[in-house]
Structure formats: C-alpha cells, structure tokens
C-alpha positions as CSV (number, residue, x, y, z in Angstrom):
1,X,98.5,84.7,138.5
2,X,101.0,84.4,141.5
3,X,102.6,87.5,142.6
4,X,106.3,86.8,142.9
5,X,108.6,88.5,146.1
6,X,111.5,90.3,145.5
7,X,113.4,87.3,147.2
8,X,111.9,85.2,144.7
9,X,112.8,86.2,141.4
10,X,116.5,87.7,142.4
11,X,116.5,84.0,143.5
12,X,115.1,82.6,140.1
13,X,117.0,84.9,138.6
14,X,120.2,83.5,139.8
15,X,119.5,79.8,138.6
16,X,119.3,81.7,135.0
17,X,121.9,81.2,132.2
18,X,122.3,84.8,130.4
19,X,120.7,83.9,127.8
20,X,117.6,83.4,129.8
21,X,117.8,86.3,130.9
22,X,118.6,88.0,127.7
23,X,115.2,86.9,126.7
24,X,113.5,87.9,129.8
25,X,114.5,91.9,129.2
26,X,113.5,91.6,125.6
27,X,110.1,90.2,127.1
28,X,109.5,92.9,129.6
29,X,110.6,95.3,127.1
30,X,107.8,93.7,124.7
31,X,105.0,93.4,127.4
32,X,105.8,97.1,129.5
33,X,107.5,99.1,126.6
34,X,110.4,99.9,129.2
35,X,114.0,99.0,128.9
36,X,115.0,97.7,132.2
37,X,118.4,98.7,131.5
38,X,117.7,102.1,131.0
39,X,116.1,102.2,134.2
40,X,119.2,101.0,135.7
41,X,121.6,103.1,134.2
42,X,119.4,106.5,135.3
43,X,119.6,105.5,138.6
44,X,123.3,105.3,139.2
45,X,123.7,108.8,138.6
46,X,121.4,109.8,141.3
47,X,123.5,107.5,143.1
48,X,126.7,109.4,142.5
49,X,125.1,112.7,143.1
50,X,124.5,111.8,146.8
51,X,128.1,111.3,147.6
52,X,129.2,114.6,147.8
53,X,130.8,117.0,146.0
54,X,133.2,115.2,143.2
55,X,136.0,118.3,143.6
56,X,136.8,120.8,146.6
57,X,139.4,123.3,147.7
58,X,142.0,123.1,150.4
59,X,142.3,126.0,152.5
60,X,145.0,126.9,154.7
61,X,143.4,127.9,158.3
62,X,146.3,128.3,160.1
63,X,150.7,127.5,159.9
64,X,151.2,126.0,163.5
65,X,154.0,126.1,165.0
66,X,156.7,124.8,161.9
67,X,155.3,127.7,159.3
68,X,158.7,127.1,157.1
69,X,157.8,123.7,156.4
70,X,154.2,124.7,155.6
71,X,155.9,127.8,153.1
72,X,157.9,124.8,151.6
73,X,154.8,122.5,151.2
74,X,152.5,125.5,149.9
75,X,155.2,126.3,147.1
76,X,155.8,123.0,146.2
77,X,151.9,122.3,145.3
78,X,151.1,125.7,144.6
79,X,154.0,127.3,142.4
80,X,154.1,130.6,144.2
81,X,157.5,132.2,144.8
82,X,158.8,132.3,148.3
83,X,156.7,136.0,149.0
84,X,153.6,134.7,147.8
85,X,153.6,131.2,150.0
86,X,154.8,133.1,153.0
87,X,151.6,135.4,152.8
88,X,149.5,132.3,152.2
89,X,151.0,130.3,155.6
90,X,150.7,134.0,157.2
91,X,146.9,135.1,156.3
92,X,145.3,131.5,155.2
93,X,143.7,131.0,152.1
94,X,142.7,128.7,149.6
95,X,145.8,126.8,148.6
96,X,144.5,124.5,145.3
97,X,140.6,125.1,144.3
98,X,138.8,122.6,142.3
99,X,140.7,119.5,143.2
100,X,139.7,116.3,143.3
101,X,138.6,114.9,146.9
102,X,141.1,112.1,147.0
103,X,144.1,115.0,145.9
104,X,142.9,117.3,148.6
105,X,142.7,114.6,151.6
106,X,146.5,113.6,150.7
107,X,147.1,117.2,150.4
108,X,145.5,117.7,153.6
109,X,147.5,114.9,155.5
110,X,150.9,116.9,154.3
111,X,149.5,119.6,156.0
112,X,148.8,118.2,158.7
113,X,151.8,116.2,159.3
114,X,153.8,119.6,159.0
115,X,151.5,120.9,161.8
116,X,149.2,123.1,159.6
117,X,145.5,123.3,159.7
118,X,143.0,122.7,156.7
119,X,139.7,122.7,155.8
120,X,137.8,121.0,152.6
121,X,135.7,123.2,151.2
C-alpha cells in the first residue's frame, strides 16, 4: 500500500465534502480505535499552557516624578483611601493581584503614562 505525505492527504483532504470526511473519522475510529477528535481537543490545552501565565499582578516599583497622579490612579483601581494609596506610590507594592494579563498591560500603560514604574508579575 502507498504511504501518503502529510502534503498529500491535507491536500486530499481539502477536495473533501464533510460528509466525506465525516466518514473518514468514523473509519479511523473503526480501524485504530482512536477518536481523532479527541486527539485534537487534548492537544489545545497543552497549547494554551505554553503561553504564559493566564493572570498576574501589577506592582508598583516606583511613583516618578508626578506621585499625585499615581496616588489618584492607585485609588481609583485599587479602592484605598487617600493614606493607604499614598503609602502604596511611597513604598511600591502590588497594586491589583490575580488580574488578567490584558487588565494589567492597560493598567500598566496608565501607569506609565503618569510616569510610574511597573512590573508584571
């Protein structure tokens, strides 16, 4: 029997109607006892997993040079009264924890635009 390339059968695979290849995946599940869809859904996980953390935390490494806007932006994501934001912008800290990375890269480009430094942890 001829031994098909990957090219090859993506490429036969294309000039297939779904039902086709319906009935192809019910073959191979017949002939192999695997579910190629299984197989498929288990790897995108793994995937996923390589990309990195899925949340972070924002931490405050230094004020610059406008700490009052910083005190305003930490208190308006935070909550904390004006004492508690002032000691944040002061001493650096975590400022959110457990956010999601796309929250704490716009969080992090307030920050920056008010002249603060950040990390993502």
């Amino acid at each position: 029997m001829a031994k098909f390339t990957k090219e090859e059968f993506i490429n036969g695979l294309k000039e297939m109607t779904i039902l086709e290849v319906k009935e192809l995946v019910d073959a191979m599940k017949e002939e192999f006892g695997v579910d190629p869809s299984a197989v498929a859904v288990a790897a995108a996980p793994a995937a996923a997993v390589e990309e990195g953390p899925s949340t972070v935390s924002l931490v405050l490494t230094a004020a610059g040079a406008n700490k009052i806007a910083v005190i305003k932006l930490v208190r308006e994501i935070t909550g904390l009264g004006l004492k508690e934001a002032k000691d944040v912008a002061d001493n650096g800290g975590a400022v959110k924890e457990n956010i999601s990375t796309d929250e704490a890269n716009e969080l992090k480009a307030k920050f920056e635009e008010a002249g603060a430094t950040v990390e993502l942890k």
